[in-house]
C-alpha positions in Angstrom: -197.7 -84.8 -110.7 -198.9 -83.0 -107.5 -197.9 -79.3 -107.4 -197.4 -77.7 -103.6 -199.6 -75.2 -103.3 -196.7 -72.5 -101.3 -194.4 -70.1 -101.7 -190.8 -71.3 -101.2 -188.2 -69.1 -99.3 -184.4 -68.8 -100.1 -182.4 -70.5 -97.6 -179.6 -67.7 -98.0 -179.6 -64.2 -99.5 -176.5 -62.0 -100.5 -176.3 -58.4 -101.3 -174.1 -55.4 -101.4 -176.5 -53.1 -99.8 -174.3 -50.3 -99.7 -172.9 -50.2 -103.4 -175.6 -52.5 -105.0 -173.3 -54.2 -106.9 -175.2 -56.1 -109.4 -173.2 -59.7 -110.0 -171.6 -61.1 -113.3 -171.8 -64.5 -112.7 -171.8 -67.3 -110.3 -170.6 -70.7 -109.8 -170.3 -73.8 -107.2 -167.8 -75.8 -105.8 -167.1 -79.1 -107.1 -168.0 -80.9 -103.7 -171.9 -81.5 -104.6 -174.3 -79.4 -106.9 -172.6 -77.0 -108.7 -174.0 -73.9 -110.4 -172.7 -71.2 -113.1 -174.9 -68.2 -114.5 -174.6 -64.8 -114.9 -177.1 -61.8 -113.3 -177.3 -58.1 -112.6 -179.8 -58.2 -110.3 -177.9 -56.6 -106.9 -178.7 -59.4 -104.9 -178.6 -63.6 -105.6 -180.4 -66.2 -103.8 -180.0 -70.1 -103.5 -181.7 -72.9 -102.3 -178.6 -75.7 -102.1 -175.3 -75.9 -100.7 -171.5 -75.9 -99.7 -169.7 -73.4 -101.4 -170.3 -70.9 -104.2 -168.2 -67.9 -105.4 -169.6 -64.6 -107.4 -167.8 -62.3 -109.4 -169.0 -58.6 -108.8 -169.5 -56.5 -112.1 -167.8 -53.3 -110.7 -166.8 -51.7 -114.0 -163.1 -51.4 -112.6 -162.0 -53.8 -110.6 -161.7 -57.7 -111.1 -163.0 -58.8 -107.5 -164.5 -62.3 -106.6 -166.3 -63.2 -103.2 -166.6 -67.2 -101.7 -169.0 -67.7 -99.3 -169.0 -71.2 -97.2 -173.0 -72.6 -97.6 -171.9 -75.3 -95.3 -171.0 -72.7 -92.7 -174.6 -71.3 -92.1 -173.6 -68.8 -95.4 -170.4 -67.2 -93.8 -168.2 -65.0 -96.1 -165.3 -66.9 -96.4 -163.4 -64.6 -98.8 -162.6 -62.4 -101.1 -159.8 -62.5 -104.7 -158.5 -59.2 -106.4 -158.0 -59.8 -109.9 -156.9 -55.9 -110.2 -158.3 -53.4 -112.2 -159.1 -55.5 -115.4 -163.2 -56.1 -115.4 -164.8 -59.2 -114.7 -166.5 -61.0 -117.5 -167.5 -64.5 -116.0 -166.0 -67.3 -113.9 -166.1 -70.7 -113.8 -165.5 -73.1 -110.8 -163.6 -76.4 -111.8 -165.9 -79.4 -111.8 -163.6 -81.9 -109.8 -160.6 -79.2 -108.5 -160.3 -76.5 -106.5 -159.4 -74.1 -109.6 -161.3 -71.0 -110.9 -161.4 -69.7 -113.7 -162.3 -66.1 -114.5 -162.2 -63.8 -118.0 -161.7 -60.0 -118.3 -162.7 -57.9 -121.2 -159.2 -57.3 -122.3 -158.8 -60.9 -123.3 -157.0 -62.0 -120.2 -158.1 -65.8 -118.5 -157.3 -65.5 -115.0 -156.7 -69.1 -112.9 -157.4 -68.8 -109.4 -156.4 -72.3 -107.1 -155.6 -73.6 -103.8 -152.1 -74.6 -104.2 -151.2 -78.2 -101.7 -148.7 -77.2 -99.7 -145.0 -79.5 -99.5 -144.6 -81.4 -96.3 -141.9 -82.7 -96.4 -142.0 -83.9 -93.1 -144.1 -86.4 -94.2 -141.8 -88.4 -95.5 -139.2 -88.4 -92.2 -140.2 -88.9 -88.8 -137.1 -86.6 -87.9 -137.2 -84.0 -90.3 -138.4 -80.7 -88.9 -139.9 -77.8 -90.8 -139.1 -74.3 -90.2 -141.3 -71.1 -91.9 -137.8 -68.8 -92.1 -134.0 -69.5 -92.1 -132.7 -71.0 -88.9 -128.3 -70.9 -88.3 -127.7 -74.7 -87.6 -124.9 -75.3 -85.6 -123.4 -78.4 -86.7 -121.0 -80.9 -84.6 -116.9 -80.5 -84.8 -117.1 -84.2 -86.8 -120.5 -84.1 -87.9 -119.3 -83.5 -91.9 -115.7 -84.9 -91.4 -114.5 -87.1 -93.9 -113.3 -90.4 -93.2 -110.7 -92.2 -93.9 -111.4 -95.1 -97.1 -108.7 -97.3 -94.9 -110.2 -96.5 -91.9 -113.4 -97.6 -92.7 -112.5 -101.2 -94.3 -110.4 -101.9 -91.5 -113.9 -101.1 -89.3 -115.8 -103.4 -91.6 -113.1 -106.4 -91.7 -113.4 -106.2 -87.9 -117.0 -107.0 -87.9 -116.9 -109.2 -90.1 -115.0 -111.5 -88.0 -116.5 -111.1 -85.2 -118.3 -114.6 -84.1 -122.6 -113.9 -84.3 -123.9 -116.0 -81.4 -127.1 -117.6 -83.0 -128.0 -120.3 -80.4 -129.0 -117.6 -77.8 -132.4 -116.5 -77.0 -133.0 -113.5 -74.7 -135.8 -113.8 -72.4 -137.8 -110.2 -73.5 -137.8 -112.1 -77.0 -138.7 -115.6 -76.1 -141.7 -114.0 -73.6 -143.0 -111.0 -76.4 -146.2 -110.6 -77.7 -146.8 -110.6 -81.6 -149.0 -107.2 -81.0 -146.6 -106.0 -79.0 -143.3 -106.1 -80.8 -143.3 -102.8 -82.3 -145.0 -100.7 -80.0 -142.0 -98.5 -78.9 -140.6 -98.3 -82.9 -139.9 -94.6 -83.4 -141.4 -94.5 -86.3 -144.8 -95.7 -84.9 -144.7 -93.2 -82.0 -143.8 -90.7 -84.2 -146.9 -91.5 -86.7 -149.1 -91.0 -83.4 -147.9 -87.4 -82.6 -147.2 -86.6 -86.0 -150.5 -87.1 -87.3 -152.2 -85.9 -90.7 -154.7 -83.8 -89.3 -154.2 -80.6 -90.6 -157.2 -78.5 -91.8 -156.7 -77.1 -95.6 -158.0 -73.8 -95.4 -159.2 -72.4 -98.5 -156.4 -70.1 -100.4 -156.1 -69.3 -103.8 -153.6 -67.2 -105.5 -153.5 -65.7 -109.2 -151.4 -66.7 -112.0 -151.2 -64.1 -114.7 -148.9 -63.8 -117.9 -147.2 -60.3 -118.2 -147.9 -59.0 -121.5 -143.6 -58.6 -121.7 -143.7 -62.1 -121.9 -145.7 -63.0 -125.0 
């Protein structure tokens, strides 16, 4: 086994130098290597990557910082657990879920919820962030009359289908070509699913009233 004879250097550092908070523990994100410990040195070194989220032992307050490795070490940032102390944390192997302990018996679950889109699932369907007055047609949400509509239906269906005739733009279309102005394609090309999760997490606590 050959041994390298030199001294390695942290690829990132973090501190607190103004309160030299000393840190409770330590964990990675699931996307890679992933590491959980504990310290109370003030500051915390690393040699790997993407994410990784520390709990700072601040006798009261429940406080966690994420920094983004894959962003050069950026603080990315920070979850208030309240007053309740921080015992440890633990980052979810495969989800975006935390999990952190206080030392009055509380479990703490931190997670980036997915947001509902339901646009996703009609090409017309537009969504709003607050309350919006629609104004609706005069016969938009009339209701029809039964008669009325199976007299309608009777009518077509006696109407003659003419099945002999072929129009021109059909006999002369291409196969690639049929669907290319289908609202539904042109709405998947300005529609797209490119949206950028950003990382959010939000507590989910039970009140002691409730147990």
């Amino acid at each position: 086994m050959e041994m390298l004879d030199e001294e390695l250097e942290p690829t990132h550092r973090f501190n607190d130098p103004i309160n030299k908070t000393a840190w409770h523990g330590m964990s990675y994100s699931p996307d890679g290597e992933w590491l959980a410990g504990g310290t109370n040195a003030p500051t915390f070194s690393h040699n790997t990557l993407t994410d990784i989220c520390a709990g700072a032992a601040d006798p009261a307050s429940h406080k966690i910082y994420i920094w983004d490795i894959s962003n050069d070490g950026q603080f990315a940032t920070a979850l208030d657990g309240g007053r309740e102390p921080l015992l440890h944390l633990h980052w979810h192997p495969s989800k975006s879920s935390i999990a952190s302990t206080t030392n009055h018996g509380n479990i703490l679950i931190w997670h980036c919820p997915n947001p509902e889109r339901w646009g996703a699932f009609a090409g017309g369907f537009e969504e709003v962030d607050e309350n919006v007055e629609y104004e609706e047609r005069e016969d938009e949400f009339d209701i029809e009359d039964e008669e009325d509509i199976l007299r309608r239906k009777m009518k077509e269906e006696d109407e003659e289908v003419d099945i002999d005739t072929i129009e021109d733009k059909v006999r002369n279309a291409q196969p690639d070509s049929m669907d290319l102005e289908d609202e539904d394609f042109a709405w998947a090309d300005q529609d797209a699913d490119e949206d950028k999760r950003e990382f959010r997490m939000k507590i989910i606590m039970q009140d002691d009233t409730e147990m």
